[in-house]
ZAMARGU-4260 file (C-alpha; in steps of 0.2 Angstrom, whole numbers, plus 5000, padded with zeros to 4 digits):
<rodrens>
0) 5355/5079/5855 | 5359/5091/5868 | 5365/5086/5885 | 5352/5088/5901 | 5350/5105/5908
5) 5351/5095/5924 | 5363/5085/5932 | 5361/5067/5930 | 5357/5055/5944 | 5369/5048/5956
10) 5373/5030/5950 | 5364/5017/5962 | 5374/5005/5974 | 5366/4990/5967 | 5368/4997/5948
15) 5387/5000/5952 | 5388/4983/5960 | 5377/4974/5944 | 5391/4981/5932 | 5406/4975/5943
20) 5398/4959/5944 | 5395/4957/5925 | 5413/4955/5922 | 5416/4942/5934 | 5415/4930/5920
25) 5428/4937/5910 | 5438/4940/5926 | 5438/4920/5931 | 5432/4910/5914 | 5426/4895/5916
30) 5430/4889/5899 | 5448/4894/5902 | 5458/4882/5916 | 5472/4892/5909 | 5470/4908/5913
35) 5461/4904/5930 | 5480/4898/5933 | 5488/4913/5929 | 5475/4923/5942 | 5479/4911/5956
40) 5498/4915/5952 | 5496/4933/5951 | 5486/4933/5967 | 5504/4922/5976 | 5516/4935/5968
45) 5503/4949/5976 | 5504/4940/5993 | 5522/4938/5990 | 5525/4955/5987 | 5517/4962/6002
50) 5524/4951/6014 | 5541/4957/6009 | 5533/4974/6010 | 5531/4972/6028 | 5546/4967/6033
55) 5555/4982/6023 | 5554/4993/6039 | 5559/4979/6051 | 5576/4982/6041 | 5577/5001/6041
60) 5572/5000/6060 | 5584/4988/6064 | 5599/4995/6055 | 5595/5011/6064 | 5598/5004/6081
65) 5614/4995/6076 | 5618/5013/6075 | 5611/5018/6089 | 5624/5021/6107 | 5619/5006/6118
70) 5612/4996/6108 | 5615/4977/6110 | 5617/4975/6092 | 5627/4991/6090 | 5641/4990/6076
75) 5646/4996/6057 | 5645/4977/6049 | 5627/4973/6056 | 5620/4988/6049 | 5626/4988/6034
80) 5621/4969/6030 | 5602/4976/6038 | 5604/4990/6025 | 5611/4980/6010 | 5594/4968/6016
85) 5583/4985/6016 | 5590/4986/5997 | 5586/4966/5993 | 5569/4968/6000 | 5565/4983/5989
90) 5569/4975/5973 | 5560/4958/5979 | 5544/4971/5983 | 5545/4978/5964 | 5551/4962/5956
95) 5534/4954/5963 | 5524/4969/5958 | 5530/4966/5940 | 5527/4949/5940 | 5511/4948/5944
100) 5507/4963/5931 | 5514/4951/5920 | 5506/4936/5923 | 5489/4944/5923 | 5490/4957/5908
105) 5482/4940/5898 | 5466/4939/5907 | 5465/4957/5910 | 5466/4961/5891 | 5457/4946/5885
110) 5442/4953/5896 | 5446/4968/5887 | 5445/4962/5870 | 5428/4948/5875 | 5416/4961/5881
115) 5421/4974/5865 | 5420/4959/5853 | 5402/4954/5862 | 5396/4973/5863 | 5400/4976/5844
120) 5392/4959/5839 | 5376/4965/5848 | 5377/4981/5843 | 5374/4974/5823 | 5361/4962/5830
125) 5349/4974/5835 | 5335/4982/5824 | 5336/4992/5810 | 5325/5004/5821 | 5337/5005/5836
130) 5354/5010/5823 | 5340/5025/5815 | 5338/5032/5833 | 5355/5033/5838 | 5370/5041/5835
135) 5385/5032/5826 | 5398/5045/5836 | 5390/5044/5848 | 5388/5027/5850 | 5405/5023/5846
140) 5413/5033/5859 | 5399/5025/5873 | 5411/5010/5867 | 5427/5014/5866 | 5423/5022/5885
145) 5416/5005/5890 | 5431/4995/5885 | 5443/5008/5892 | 5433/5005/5908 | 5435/4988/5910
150) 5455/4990/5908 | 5454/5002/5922 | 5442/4990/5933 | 5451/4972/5930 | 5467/4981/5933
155) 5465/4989/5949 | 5450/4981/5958 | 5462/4967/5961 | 5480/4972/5964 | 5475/4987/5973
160) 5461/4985/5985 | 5466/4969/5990 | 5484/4974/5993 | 5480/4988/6003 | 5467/4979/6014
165) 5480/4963/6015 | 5494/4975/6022 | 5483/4984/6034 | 5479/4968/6043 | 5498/4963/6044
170) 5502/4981/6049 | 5489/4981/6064 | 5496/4965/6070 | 5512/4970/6070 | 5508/4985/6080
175) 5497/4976/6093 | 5509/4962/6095 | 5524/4973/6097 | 5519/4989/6104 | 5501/4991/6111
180) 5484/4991/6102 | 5482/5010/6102 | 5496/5010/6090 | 5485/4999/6078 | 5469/5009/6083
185) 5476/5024/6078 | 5481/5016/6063 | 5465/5010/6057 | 5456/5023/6061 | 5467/5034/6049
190) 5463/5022/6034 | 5445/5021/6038 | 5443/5041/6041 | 5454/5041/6024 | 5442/5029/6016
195) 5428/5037/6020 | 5430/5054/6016 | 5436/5047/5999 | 5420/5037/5998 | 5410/5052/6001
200) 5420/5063/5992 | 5421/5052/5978 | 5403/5049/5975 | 5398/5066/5974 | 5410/5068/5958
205) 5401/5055/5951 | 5386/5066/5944 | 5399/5078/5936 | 5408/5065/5928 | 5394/5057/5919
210) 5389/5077/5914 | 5406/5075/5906 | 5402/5061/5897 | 5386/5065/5893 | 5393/5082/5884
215) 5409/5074/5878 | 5397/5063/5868 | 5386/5077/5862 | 5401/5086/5856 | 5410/5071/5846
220) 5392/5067/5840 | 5392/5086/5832 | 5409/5081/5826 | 5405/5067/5818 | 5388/5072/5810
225) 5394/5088/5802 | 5413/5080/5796 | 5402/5065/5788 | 5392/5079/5780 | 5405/5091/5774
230) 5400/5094/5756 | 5383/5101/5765 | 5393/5111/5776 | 5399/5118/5762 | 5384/5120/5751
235) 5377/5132/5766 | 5392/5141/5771 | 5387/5132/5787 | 5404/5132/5792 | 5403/5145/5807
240) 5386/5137/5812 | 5394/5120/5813 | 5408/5129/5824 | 5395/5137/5838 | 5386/5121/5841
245) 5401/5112/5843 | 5407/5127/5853 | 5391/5125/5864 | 5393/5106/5867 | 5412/5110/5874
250) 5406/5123/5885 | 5395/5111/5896 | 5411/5100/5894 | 5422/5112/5900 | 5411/5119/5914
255) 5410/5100/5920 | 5427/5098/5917 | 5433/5114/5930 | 5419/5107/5943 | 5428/5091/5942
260) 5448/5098/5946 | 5440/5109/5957 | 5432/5093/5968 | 5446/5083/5965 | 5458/5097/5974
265) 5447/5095/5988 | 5449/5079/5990 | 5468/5077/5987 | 5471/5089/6002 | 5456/5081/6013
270) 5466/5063/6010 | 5483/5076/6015 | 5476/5083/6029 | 5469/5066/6038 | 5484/5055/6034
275) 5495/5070/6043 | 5486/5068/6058 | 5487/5051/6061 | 5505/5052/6057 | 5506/5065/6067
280) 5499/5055/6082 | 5508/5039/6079 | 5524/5047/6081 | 5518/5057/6095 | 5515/5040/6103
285) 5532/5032/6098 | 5539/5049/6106 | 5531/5046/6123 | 5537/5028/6121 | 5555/5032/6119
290) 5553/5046/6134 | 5547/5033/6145 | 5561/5019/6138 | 5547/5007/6132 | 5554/5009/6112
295) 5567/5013/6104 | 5572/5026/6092 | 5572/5010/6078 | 5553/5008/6084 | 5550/5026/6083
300) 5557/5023/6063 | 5548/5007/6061 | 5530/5015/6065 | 5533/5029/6054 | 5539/5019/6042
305) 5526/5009/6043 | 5512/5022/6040 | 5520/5032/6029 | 5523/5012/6019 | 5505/5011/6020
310) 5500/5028/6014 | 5510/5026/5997 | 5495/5012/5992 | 5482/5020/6002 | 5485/5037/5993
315) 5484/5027/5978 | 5468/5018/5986 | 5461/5036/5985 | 5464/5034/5966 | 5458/5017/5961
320) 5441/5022/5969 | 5441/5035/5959 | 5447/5027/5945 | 5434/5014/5948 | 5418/5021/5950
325) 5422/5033/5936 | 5426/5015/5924 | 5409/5009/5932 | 5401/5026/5926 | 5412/5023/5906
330) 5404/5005/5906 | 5386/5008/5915 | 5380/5013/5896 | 5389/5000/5885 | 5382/4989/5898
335) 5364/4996/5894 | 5369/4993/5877 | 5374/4976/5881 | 5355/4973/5887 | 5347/4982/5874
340) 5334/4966/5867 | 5336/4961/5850 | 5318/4967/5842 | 5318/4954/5827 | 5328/4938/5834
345) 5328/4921/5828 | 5317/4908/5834 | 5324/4892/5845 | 5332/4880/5835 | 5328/4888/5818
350) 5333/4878/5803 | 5341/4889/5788 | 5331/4894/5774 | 5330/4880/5759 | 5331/4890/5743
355) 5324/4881/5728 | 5318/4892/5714 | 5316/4911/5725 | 5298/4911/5726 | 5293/4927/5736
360) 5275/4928/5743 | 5268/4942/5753 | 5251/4937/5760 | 5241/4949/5770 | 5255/4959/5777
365) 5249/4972/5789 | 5264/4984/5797 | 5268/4998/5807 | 5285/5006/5812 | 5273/5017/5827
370) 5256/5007/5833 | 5248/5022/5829 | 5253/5024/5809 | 5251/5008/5797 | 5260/5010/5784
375) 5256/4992/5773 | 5237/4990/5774 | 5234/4969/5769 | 5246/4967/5755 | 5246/4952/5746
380) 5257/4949/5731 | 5267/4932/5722 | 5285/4935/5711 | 5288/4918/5703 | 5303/4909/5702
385) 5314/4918/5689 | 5302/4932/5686 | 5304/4950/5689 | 5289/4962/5700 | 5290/4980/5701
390) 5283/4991/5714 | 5278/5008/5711 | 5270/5023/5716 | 5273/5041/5725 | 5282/5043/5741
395) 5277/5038/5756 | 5269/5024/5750 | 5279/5011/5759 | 5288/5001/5745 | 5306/5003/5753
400) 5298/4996/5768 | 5294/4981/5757 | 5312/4980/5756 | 5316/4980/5775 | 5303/4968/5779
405) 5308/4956/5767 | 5328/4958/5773 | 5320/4954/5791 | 5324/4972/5797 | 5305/4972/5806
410) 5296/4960/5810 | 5276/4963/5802 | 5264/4963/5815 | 5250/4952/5804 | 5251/4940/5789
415) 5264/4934/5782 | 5282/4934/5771 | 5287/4918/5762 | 5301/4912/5751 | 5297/4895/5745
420) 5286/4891/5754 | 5296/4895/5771 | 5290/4909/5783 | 5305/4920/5784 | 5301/4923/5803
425) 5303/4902/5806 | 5321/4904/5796 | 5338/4910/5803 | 5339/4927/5797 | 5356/4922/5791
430) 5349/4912/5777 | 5337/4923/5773 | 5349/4938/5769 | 5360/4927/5762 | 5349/4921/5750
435) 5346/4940/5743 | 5356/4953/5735 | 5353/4971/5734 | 5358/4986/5725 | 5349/5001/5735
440) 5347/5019/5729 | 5358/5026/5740 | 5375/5014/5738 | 5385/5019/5755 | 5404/5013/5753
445) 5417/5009/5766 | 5433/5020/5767 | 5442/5009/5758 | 5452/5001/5742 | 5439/4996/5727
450) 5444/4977/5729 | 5438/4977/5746 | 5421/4987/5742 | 5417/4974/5728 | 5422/4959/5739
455) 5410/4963/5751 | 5400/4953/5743 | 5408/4939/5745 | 5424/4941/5757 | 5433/4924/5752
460) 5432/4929/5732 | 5447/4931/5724 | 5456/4945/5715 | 5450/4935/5696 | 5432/4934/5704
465) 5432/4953/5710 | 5438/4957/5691 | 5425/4946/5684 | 5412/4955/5692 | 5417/4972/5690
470) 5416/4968/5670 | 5399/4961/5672 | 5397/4976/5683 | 5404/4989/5667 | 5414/4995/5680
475) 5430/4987/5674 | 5436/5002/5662 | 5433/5016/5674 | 5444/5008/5689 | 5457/5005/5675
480) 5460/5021/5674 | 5461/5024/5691 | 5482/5029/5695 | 5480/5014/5711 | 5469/5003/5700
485) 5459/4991/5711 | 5468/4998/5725 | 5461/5014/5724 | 5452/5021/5739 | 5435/5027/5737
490) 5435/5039/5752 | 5424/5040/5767 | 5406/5034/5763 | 5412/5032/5745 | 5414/5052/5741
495) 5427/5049/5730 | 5415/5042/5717 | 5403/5050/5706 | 5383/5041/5708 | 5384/5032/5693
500) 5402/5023/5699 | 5396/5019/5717 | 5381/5009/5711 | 5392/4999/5701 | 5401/4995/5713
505) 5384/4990/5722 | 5379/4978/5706 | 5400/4971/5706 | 5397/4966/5725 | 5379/4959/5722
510) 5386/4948/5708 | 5398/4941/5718 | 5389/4936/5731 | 5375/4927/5718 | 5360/4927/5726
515) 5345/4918/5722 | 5334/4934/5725 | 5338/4951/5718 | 5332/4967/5725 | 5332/4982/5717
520) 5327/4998/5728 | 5326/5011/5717 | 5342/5008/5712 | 5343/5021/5698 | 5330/5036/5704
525) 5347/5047/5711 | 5356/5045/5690 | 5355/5057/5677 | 5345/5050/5661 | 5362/5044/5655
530) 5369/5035/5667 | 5354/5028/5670 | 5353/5017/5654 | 5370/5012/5656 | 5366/5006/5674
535) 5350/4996/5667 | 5359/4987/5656 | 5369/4981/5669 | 5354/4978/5680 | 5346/4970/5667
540) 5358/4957/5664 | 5363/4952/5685 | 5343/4949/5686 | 5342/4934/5673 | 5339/4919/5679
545) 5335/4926/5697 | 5319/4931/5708 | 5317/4949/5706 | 5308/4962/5717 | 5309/4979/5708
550) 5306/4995/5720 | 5307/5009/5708 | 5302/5028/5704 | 5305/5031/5687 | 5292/5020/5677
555) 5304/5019/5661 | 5314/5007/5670 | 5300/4991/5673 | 5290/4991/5657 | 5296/4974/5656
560) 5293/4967/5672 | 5283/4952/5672 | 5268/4962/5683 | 5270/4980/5691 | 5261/4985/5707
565) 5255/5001/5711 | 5257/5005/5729 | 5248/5021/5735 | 5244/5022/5756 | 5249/5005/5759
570) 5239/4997/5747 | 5240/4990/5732 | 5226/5001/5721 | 5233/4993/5701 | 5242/4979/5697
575) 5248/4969/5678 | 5258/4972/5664 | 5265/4988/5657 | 5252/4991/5644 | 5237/4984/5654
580) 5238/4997/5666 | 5240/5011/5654 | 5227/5006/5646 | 5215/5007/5664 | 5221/5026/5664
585) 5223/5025/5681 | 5236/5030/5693 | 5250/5022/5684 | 5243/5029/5669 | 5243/5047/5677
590) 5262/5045/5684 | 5267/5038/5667 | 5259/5053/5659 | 5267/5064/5670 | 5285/5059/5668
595) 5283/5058/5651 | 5279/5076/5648 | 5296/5078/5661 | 5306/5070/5650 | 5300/5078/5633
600) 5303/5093/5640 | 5319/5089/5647 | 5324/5083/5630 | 5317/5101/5622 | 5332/5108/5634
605) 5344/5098/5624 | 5340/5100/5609 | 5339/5119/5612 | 5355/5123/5623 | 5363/5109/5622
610) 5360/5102/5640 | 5345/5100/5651 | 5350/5112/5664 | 5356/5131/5652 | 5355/5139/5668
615) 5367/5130/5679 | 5378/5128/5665 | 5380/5146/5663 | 5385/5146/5679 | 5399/5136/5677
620) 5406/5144/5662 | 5407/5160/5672 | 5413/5152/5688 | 5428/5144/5675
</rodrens>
């Protein structure tokens, strides 16, 4: 995925104000009496802080006419109590401050820790077919932006923008009631020219910060993909290809990244150039004022002070906007996210499925993955309590997609998929995947110990049941010899471990978790001949006793199923026992043929040189 050519568009008023507003839940919780406490208290230490805020230059002001030649209240003492008061005020200021930092970091981080709990719980409740067309990296950084957002947006929506337009009121009515409204006019329309030039500013870098993110993802995308797929990498000598297009996707970043310093230098000296002027101005005034004897030179250090006060949180203002349109820009996407539609979803009210024997029936099931490409053409097909059916037939054919359906991963658009009785679209889709147990052909592991690959399965198993199943599994022996034992990790998508070992570990976890209903997706086409048989066996004896739908390639490994189906286009074109259809001479008849032959000829090479690859083995010799 490469980012646009073209920058994207500028994020909407109304889209920027539906974001802020979704979190206003999380900021005031309804359920929570607690923490709507601790944000009323926050918002008294906030008002607290700024009132003693104000009053801060009042001190200075006055302690500088105490010092002042004929003043009235002209003497060491006074103004060394104003000062040591300038001093208590400051402390009172920041001690406020913290406080109310304190009191809200609860509700700002349990806001934090809600919306990522609820985005990564929507996240696995969406499709099958929504996880195939993203990007994990991707995806995962969309996240982690998200929630890094909403920190950023609780924090400073409400302890900065509020301050700053609390103290801007008390300020211009200070200056109104004791100087003279120009004084406060001047004032605000500093702030406002400020505000707006920031605003305008602001909104403009908006489009190259979402170019930022845009490539930023692309490039830990890259990452990702080609870190996941090392070996591959490897295989290619794809190394310095990986590198370029990575390279590429932190160009545009870069590139993004210089337009953005470059705006933001503009801005900072545009907010230094207009607050200079109103200072300038202000003092100006206060000058004229102390030629004419109207104010003093306190008042002259009190309107200074006063601008100068409000231009610490107003510089900072500058920054929260910022700040807060580029968190609204983080969380726009996790937000799309958020209202991404779940494509299969549970009906209203919908009971848990009833399991009695296991019974699986397919009746006329019709289904697509695109409108214009069926891929299962009216199948109908029964496995029997306890029995065992096995799907064959060449790629393409759709018998994984048998698989998916029955797991609930799609929803079929025509006939339909029962267990017991029970159409598994009326069910929880909970109890219908709890109720099944797969070992797939690809086994896909979690970077982490054996033990906690094996209880998978079944999270609140013990360490005796995780052992118990890794004997029935025949894994038991080969983790014994592991230096870390069940503690062993098994490296990132379990790389650590040979084919044969990882599925296993899939038949450990799938006898932990004792379903009812077995699924086998051609769990043994990706094993040598060898393993294979060993891995049978263990397959062979998890399915007794338990509702079995077979998906497989090789054909040696279901002569005993109890019926075999042959899926060619989406249609089942053979079905019956082993011998039955051999003796059609159809198409199973004609694949069984075929791997037949392979495997004679493959057992020619053993019998020859000792291995049913000479060639590749040579090769290792000489590379030894």
């Amino acid at each position: 995925m490469s980012p646009p050519a073209a920058e994207p568009p500028k994020l909407k008023a109304a889209d920027r104000w539906r974001t802020v507003r979704a979190l206003g839940p999380y900021l005031w919780p309804a359920d929570h009496p607690s923490l709507k406490r601790r944000v009323v208290i926050a918002v008294v230490f906030l008002i607290l802080a700024k009132i003693v805020t104000i009053t801060i230059p009042f001190m200075y002001a006055w302690a500088v006419n105490a010092l002042s030649p004929g003043s009235a209240y002209q003497g060491l003492t006074v103004a060394l109590g104003l000062i040591v008061a300038y001093g208590v005020g400051r402390i009172m200021m920041q001690a406020f401050a913290q406080l109310r930092d304190a009191v809200f970091a609860k509700v700002a981080y349990r806001a934090v820790r809600e919306v990522a709990i609820k985005t990564f719980r929507h996240i696995h409740s969406l499709s099958l077919r929504f996880h195939l067309e993203k990007r994990t990296g991707g995806l995962n950084r969309v996240i982690e932006r998200g929630t890094k957002g909403i920190d950023t947006l609780l924090s400073f929506s409400l302890f900065s923008i509020f301050p700053t337009i609390l103290e801007l009121t008390l300020v211009s009515i200070i200056l109104i009631v004791n100087f003279n409204i120009w004084f406060a006019v001047t004032t605000i329309a500093t702030i406002v020219l400020y505000g707006w030039f920031t605003i305008v500013v602001t909104d403009r870098r908006i489009s190259i910060r979402r170019t930022m993110n845009e490539s930023d993802t692309d490039a830990n995308t890259k990452a990702v993909d080609s870190l996941i797929n090392y070996e591959t990498v490897k295989y290619f000598n794809a190394e310095e290809h990986e590198a370029k297009r990575f390279g590429k996707a932190m160009d545009v970043y870069a590139r993004a990244s210089e337009r953005s310093q470059t705006s933001l230098s503009f801005l900072n000296t545009g907010q230094a150039v207009i607050m200079a002027i109103g200072l300038t101005i202000i003092m100006a005034m206060a000058a004229v004022g102390i030629d004419k004897g109207t104010m003093t030179i306190g008042d002259l250090v009190l309107v200074n002070g006063f601008l100068v006060q409000l231009y610490v949180p107003l510089n900072l203002l500058g920054t929260v906007y910022r700040e807060i349109n580029q968190a609204v820009v983080d969380m726009e996407k996790m937000f799309d996210v958020l209202g991404v539609p779940a494509e299969v979803a549970d009906k209203p009210g919908a009971p848990a499925l009833v399991v009695s024997g296991g019974e699986i029936e397919f009746k006329d099931v019709i289904f697509a993955y695109e409108a214009e490409r069926t891929i299962l053409k009216g199948i109908s097909f029964k496995v029997p309590a306890g029995h065992t059916v096995a799907v064959v037939g060449p790629s393409g054919a759709g018998k994984s997609t048998l698989s998916r359906i029955l797991y609930r991963f799609y929803d079929i658009q025509s006939g339909a998929v029962t267990i017991d009785g029970q159409d598994i679209r009326d069910v929880t889709q909970t109890s219908v995947r709890a109720s099944i147990g797969i070992v797939p052909q690809d086994t896909v592991l979690f970077n982490d110990t054996v033990a906690y690959n094996i209880r998978y399965g079944r999270v609140d198993a013990s360490d005796a049941e995780v052992e118990e199943a890794a004997r029935h599994a025949q894994i038991a022996p080969f983790i014994a010899k592991l230096p870390m034992g069940y503690q062993a990790t098994v490296g990132e998508r379990g790389l650590k471990l040979s084919g044969g070992e990882k599925q296993r570990v899939a038949i450990a976890r799938t006898i932990l978790k004792n379903p009812p209903i077995l699924l086998l997706d051609e769990a043994t086409s990706a094993l040598d001949t060898h393993t294979e048989r060993e891995i049978q066996q263990a397959l062979e004896d998890i399915s007794k006793n338990r509702t079995s739908l077979v998906i497989a390639h090789r054909l040696s490994t279901v002569v005993d199923a109890d019926e075999i189906l042959v899926l060619v286009d989406g249609q089942i074109v053979e079905r019956g026992k082993h011998e039955s259809l051999l003796a059609q001479s159809g198409v199973y008849a004609g694949m069984w043929n075929r791997q037949r032959e392979a495997a004679e000829a493959r057992d020619k090479l053993v019998d020859a040189f000792g291995s049913a690859d000479p060639i590749a083995d040579l090769g290792a010799a000489a590379a030894e």
